[in-house]
N, C-alpha and C positions, 0 to 999 in steps of 0.2 A: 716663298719657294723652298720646297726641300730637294737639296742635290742628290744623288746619287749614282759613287764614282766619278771620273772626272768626266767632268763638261753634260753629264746628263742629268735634265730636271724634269721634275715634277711640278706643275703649275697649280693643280687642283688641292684641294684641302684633305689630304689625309689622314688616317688615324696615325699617333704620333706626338713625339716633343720634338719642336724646333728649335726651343727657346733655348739657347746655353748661358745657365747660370752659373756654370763654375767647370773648373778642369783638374785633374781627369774628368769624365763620367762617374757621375754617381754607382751606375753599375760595376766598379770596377773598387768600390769600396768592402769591405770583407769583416764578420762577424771576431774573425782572430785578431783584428788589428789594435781592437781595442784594449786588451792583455797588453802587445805586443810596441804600442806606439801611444793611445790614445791617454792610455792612465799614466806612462814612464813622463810626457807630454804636462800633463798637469801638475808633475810633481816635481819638474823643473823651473827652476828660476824663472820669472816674467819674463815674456820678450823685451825690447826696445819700439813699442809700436802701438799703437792705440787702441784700449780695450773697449767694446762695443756689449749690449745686455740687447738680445732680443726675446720677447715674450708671445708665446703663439698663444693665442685665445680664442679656442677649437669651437667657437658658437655661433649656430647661427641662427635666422626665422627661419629660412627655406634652404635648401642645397640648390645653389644655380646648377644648370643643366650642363654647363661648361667646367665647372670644378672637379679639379683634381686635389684637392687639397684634402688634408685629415680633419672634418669636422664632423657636428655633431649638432643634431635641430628636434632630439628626443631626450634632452638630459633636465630635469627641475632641479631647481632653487638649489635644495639640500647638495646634490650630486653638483651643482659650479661652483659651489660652497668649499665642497672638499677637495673639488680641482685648484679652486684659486690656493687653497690652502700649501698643495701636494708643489704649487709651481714655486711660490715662496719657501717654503722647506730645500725645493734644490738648490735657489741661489745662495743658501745659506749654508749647505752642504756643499756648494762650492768655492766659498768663501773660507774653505779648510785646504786648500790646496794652492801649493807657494804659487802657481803662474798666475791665478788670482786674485788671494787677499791682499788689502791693501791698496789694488790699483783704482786708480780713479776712471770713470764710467767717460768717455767721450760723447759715446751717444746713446741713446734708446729706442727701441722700434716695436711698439704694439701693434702686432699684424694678427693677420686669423688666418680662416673665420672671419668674425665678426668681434674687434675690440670694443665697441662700442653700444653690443646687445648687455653689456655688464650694466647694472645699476647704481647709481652713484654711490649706493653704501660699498658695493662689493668694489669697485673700483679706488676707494677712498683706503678700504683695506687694505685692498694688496699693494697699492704704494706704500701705505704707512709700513708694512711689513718689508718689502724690498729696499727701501730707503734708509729703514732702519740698520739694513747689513753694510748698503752700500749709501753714500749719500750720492745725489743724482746734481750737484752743486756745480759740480764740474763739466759738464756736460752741454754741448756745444750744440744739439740739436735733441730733440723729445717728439718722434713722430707718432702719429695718433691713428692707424685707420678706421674709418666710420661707413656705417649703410646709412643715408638720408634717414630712412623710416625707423633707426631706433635713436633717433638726436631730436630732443627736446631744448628750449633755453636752458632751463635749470641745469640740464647734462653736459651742455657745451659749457657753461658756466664753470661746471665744476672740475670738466676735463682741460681747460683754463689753468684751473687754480692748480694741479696737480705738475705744470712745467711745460705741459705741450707747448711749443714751438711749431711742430709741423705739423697742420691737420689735412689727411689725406679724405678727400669723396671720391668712395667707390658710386658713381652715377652711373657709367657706362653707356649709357643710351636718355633722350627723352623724353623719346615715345612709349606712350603706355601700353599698347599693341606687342611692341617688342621688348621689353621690359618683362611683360608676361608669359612670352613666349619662351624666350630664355630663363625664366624660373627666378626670376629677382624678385625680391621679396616688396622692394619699395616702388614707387610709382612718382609721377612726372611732379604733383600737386608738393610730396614730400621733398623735391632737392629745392628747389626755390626756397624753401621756408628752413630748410638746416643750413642753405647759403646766407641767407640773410641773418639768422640767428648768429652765424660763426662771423662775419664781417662785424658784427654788433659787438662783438665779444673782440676783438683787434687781435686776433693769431696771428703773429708774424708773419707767418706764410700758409696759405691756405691752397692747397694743391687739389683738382680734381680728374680723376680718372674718367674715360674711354677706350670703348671697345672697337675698332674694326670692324664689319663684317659679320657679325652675329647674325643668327637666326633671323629672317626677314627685313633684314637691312634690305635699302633699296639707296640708290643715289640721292631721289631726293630728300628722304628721311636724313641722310649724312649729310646733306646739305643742313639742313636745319641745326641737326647736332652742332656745325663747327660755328653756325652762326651765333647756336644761344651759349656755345661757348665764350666767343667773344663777348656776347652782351654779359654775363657773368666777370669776367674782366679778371678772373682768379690770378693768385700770384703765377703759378705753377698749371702745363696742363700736359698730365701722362696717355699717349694711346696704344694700346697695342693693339697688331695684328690677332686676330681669332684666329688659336689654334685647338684642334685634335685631342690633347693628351688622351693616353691609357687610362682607363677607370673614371670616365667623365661619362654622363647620363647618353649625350648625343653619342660619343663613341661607342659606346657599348651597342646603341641604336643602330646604327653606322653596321659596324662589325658580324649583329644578328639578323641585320637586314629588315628588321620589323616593318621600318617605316612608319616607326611613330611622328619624328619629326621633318615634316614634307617640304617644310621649305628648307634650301642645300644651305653650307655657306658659303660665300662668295670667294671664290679663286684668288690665289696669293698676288695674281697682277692684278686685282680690282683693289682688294685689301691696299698695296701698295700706293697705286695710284689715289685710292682716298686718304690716306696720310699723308700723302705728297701735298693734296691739295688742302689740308685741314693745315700742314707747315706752313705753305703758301699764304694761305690768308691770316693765319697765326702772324707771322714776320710780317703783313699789311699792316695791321695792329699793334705792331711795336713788339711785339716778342721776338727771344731769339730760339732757335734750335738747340738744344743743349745735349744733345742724343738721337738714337735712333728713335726714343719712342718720347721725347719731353720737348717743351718748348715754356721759355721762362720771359716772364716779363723785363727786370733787372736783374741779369748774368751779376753784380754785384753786388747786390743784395740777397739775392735766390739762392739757396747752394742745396745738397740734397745730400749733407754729411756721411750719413750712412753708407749711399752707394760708392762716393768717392772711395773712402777709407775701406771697403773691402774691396775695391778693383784696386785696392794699393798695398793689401795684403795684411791689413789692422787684425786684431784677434776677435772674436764674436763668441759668448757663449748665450749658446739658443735654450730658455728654457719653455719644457713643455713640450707634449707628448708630440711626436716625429721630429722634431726642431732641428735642425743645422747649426753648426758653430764648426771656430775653427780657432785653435789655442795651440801657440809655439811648434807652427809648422802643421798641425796635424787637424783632419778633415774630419768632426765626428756625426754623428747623428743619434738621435734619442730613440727608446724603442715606440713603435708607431701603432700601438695598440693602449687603449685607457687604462685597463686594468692592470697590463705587466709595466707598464712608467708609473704608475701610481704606487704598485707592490715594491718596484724596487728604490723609489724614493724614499716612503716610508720605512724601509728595513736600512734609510742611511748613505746607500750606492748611487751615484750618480748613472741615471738610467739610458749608458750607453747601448747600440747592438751594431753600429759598424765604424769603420773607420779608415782613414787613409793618410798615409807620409806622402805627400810627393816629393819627389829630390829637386834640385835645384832647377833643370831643363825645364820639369811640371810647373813649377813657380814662374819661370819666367814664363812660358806659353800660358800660362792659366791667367797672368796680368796684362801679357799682351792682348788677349784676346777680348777679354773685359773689357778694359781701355780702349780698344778701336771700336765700342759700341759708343762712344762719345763722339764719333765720329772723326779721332786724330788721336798719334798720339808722337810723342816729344821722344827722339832716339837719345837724346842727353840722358832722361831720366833709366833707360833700362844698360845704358853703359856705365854709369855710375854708380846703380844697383845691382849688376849682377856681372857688370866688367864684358858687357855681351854687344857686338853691332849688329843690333836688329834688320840693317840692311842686307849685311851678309849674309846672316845665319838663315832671315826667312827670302832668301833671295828668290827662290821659286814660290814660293805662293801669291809674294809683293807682284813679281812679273805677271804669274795668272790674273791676279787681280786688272794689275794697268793693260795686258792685251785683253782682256771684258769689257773695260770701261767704267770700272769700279774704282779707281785710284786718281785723286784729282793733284795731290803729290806726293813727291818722293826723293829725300834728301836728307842730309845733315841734321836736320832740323826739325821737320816735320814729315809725317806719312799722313795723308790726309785721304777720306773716302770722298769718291762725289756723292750725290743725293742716292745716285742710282744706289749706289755701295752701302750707304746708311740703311735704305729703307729696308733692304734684306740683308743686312750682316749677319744675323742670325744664321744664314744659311750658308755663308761666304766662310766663315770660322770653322768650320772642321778642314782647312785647308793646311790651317797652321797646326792641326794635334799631329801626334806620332801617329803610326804607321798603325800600334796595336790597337789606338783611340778610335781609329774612323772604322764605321761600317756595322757599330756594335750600337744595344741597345743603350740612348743617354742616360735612363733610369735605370 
């Protein structure tokens, strides 16, 4: 569901971001900031707080029909070559700047794209080369995302040997119907056999992704998905709701009214309610709910480092063309075209184009809101860290919630969602931004 204004929703699938990954808005980020905040930022002492390395690896076989992301499924050998090369050159060009050198790596996050379309040489490289700046020794979690159809033994094998810890399957679906329909590159024959391969190989934790609602879902096709989820028995399983964003194949569709793609996708109360019931039978099978969008077999064994530590405000530097990060307070992003991140790598510059301070207020709202996608979160921790009572301060949005129906408690102690609250928080959270936050584009 996306709100708009108070108490009015929208039920149907719009074009649009719902998802909030971080606060302020992205849109409210500015090409000056980076002079102004982003380089003064790096060239400050370390924070006191956990340094994170994320690596975007903009490749893929196909462009799903659903992506918003900056990739690329027209570049040969020679041209990943000199990308792998240009993303190694920045960690090391960052490694010149006091908030980084020196610190030890907590975590790692190979995301795309597609991590996993690399080849074991090319992959075996850019660790050797990253490792070499930094050592990865320290490092509490190593997540890996993969497409089934570019995972081999031998690839699993060697993405193994390189520290993974956490191997993500983007599966999505396991119908090969809707699989194709949606523009995925791999098919139903390929996840069974990348599942089996990666259980053979003993990943700590092996997490597989779902989608919602996608193009041609139907109830019983969901039905099946959640069941051969359980038959798969993965550590970890992520689903999100199908959403809209800007500059996605369907939206654009959507937008120009072509009607290329004829079947809708299903309304944010269906979407909801099949997550509801994929938890539901998830928690029959011994998982717990860990999120609005995860569900974990052992809550003490399981952990998903990465997201913990930036909803707790850890540092992250994103390398690789569009990338995010965020060092001693300050919000950056990389520039989000190949050839000017590439020009400005090479000439030395870490290849900023926007940036953002938020002051303390931002900090806190931007951790609250992250944290209540866990579906609770602890008013100890935000009075201890920022001297603030969460009760008091978000007293009207808390009450909006509990007169909804979305608030299961509210005290000293805990602030808790019910189900209803979890499965659309996403859309419940612009309740808590400032005044100048709501109503504006989140990109």
């Amino acid at each position: 569901m996306v709100e708009h204004g108070r108490g009015a929703a929208v039920e149907e699938t719009e074009v649009g971001s719902y998802f909030v990954a971080n606060y302020p808005p992205f849109s409210v980020w500015t090409a000056d900031a980076v002079e102004r905040h982003a380089l003064p930022a790096l060239s400050s002492p370390a924070a006191a707080v956990p340094l994170g390395l994320y690596l975007h690896v903009p490749f893929c076989r196909k462009r799903c029909h659903f992506c918003y992301f900056r990739v690329y499924t027209d570049r040969n050998a020679q041209e990943v070559e000199e990308y792998l090369d240009v993303m190694a050159r920045e960690w090391e060009i960052y490694n010149t700047h006091p908030a980084i050198n020196g610190r030890p790596l907590n975590f790692v996050y190979f995301g795309g794209g597609t991590p996993s379309f690399l080849s074991v040489r090319q992959l075996e490289g850019l660790v050797r080369r990253l490792t070499a700046t930094t050592s990865w020794s320290t490092a509490e979690e190593v997540t890996f995302e993969c497409e089934p159809g570019t995972l081999t033994e031998s690839k699993l094998a060697a993405i193994r040997s390189l520290g993974v810890t956490r191997l993500s399957l983007g599966i999505e679906n396991f119908d090969d119907h809707i699989l194709e329909l949606n523009g995925r590159a791999h098919r139903s024959a390929e996840i069974l056999r990348a599942y089996q391969f990666a259980q053979s190989l003993a990943f700590p934790q092996v997490n597989i992704d779902l989608i919602a609602g996608m193009l041609g879902e139907t109830e019983e096709n969901w039905q099946r998905c959640i069941q051969k989820t359980i038959e798969l028995g993965a550590d970890s399983v992520t689903i999100y709701q199908m959403e809209l964003p800007f500059n996605t194949t369907i939206s654009n569709d959507v937008l120009k009214g072509t009607g290329r793609f004829q079947e809708h996708v299903a309304s944010w109360a269906t979407k909801r309610r099949w997550v509801d019931e994929a938890f539901d039978a998830l928690q029959k099978a011994g998982y717990t709910v860990g999120s609005a969008y995860t569900a974990v077999k052992d809550p003490e064994r399981t952990k998903f480092i990465y997201r913990d530590r930036l909803w707790q405000g850890a540092d992250l530097a994103g390398l690789g063309v569009a990338s995010f990060g965020h060092i001693n307070g300050v919000h950056m992003q990389n520039l989000d075209t190949w050839e000017k991140y590439s020009a400005e790598v090479r000439e030395g510059v870490l290849p900023l184009s926007r940036a953002y301070r938020p002051d303390s207020e931002e900090r806190l709202i931007r951790e609250l809101v992250l944290q209540l996608k866990l579906g609770q979160v602890r008013p100890p921790y935000f009075a201890t860290k920022y001297g603030v009572d969460i009760l008091e301060r978000f007293q009207q949005p808390l009450t909006s919630l509990a007169d909804d129906g979305f608030l299961a408690e509210s005290n000293k102690e805990m602030v808790a969602l019910t189900r209803a609250g979890l499965l659309r928080v996403d859309s419940l959270l612009p309740r808590f931004f400032q005044p100048q936050h709501t109503g504006i584009r989140y990109t």
